[in-house]
N, C-alpha and C positions, 0 to 999 in steps of 0.2 A: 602516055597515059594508059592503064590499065582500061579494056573493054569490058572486064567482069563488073560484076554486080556485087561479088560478096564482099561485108563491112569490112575483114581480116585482110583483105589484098590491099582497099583502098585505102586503109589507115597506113598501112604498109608503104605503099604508093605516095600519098601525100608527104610523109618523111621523110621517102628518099629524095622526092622530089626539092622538098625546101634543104636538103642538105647539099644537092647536084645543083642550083638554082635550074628547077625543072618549072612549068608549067601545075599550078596549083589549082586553079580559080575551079577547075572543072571538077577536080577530086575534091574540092572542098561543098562545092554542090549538090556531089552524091553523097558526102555524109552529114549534108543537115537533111537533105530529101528522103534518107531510107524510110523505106515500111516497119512498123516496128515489128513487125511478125520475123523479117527476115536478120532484123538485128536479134530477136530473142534466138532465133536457131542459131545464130553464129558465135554468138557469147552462151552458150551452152556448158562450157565448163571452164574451169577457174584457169587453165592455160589461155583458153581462149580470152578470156575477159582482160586476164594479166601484159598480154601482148596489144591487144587492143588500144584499153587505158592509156600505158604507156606511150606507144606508138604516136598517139592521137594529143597526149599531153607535153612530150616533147618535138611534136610538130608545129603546135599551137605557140608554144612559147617562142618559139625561134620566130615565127609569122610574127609575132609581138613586137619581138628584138628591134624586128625590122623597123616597125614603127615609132618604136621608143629604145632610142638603142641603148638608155642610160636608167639603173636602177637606184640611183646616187641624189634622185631630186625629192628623199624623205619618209615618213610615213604613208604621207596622203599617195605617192607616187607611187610606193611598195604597193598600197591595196588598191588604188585603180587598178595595177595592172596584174593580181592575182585574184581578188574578189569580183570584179565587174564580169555579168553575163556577156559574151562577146563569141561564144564558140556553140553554131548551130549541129546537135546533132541527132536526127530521127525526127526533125521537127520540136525540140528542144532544145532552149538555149543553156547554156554552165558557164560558169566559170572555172578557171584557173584551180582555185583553193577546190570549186566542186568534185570536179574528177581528182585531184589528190587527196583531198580528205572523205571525203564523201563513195567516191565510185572504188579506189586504189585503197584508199585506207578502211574501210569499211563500214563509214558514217562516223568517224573518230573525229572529236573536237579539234581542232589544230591548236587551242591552248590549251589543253589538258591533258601535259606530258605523257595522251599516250593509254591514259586513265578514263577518260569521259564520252560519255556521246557526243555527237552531233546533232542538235537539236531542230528537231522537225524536218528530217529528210523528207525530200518529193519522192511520190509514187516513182517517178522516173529513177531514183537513185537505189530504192528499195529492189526495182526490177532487177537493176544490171550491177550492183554492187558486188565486190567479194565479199564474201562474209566473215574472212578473217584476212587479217593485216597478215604481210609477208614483208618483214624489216626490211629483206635486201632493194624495195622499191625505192628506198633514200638515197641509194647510193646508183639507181638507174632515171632517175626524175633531173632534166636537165633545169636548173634555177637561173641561167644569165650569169653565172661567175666562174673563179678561175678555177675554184676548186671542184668544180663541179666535172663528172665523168664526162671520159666521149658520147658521144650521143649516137645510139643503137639503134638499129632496124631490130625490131622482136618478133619473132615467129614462134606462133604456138607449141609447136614440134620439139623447140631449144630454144624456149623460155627459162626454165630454168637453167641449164647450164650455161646462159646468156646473163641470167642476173649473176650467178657467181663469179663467171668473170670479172663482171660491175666492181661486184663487191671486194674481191679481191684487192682490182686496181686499186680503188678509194679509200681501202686501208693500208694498201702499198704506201701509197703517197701522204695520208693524212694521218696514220697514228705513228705515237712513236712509244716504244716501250723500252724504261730504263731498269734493266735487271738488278742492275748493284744498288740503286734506291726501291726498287720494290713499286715502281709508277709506271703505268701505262694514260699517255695522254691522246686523250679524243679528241673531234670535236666536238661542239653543243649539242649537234640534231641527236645525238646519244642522250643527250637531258632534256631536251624537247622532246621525244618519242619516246622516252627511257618506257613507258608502257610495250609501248608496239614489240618491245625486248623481251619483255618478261620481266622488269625491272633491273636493278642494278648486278641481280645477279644472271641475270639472263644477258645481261649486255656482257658478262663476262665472260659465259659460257659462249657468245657469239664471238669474242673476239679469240677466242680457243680454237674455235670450232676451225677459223680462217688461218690459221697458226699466226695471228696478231700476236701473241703471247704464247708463252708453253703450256703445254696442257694442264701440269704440273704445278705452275702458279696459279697464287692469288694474289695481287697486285693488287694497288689502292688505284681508283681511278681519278684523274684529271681531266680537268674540261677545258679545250684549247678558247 
């Protein structure tokens, strides 16, 4: 268990921890007990915040897994266990959907492909939010399923070259593009965030960008 104080080690720490099955109890206690003075200097800038977030939201889930190992018992099962407050942090409790939508996405509806606010964020979300969505978060946000990425240690330093890897992998594996029909096919979170993209054309200018497709093309899109 990490002896420091700062938020960025210990979210850090908590993650490896629940990936090694380390001892958690105690890093989970220094991050509902931070000061907030000491969380605002550490979440200072958008790498900072980006690896935190993450860190912190794929640790939580996995802590979850534990308890409910099964995401298969519904609706009502789905949003217990993404909406309910259950994750203490600064003396502040969130949920789930909180830090993805809210803190990660940056107060973005989660049904509003991507388009809408999020209505009535808490001062606490307003504080430590990024202020703009970064797509490649979808493909770094561990969900409980198969298709979902390894699940990363993020550090501020090589956050981003850390989410491109993400992103890479996840379109390695998840899209497939058929030249001779003119289709490249996704999955949904492209139509569920298709906002967080830039729209329909921004979602194709991102799958360019990953060499998902050639540069060259314009392909019709499908949604797995």
């Amino acid at each position: 268990m990490s002896t420091r104080l700062d938020p960025l080690t210990i979210s850090a720490d908590l993650l490896y921890a629940v990936k090694t099955g380390g001892d958690v109890a105690g890093l989970r206690d220094r991050l509902a007990t931070l000061e907030r003075d000491r969380l605002s200097r550490a979440l200072a800038s958008r790498p900072q915040r980006l690896a935190f977030w993450l860190n912190c939201y794929n640790a939580y889930v996995q802590l979850r897994l534990d308890d409910e190992p099964s995401l298969d018992g519904g609706p009502l099962s789905r949003w217990r266990f993404f909406a309910r407050d259950w994750i203490p942090i600064a003396g502040h409790w969130l949920s789930l959907d909180d830090v993805e939508h809210g803190l990660l996405r940056g107060s973005k509806h989660p049904w509003g492909l991507g388009y809408f606010p999020r209505p009535f964020p808490s001062s606490f979300e307003r504080t430590y939010r990024l202020e703009e969505v970064d797509p490649r978060i979808h493909f770094a946000l561990s969900k409980g399923t198969d298709k979902c990425p390894p699940v990363t240690v993020y550090s501020p330093d090589d956050c981003d070259e850390e989410l491109d890897v993400a992103t890479e992998w996840f379109l390695d594996e998840n899209v497939s593009y058929d030249q001779n029909e003119g289709v490249v096919t996704v999955p949904r979170l492209f139509l569920w965030y298709q906002g967080d993209f830039g729209g329909r054309r921004g979602v194709l200018e991102f799958l360019q960008r990953y060499d998902a497709v050639r540069s060259d093309a314009t392909p019709s899109l499908e949604y797995d």
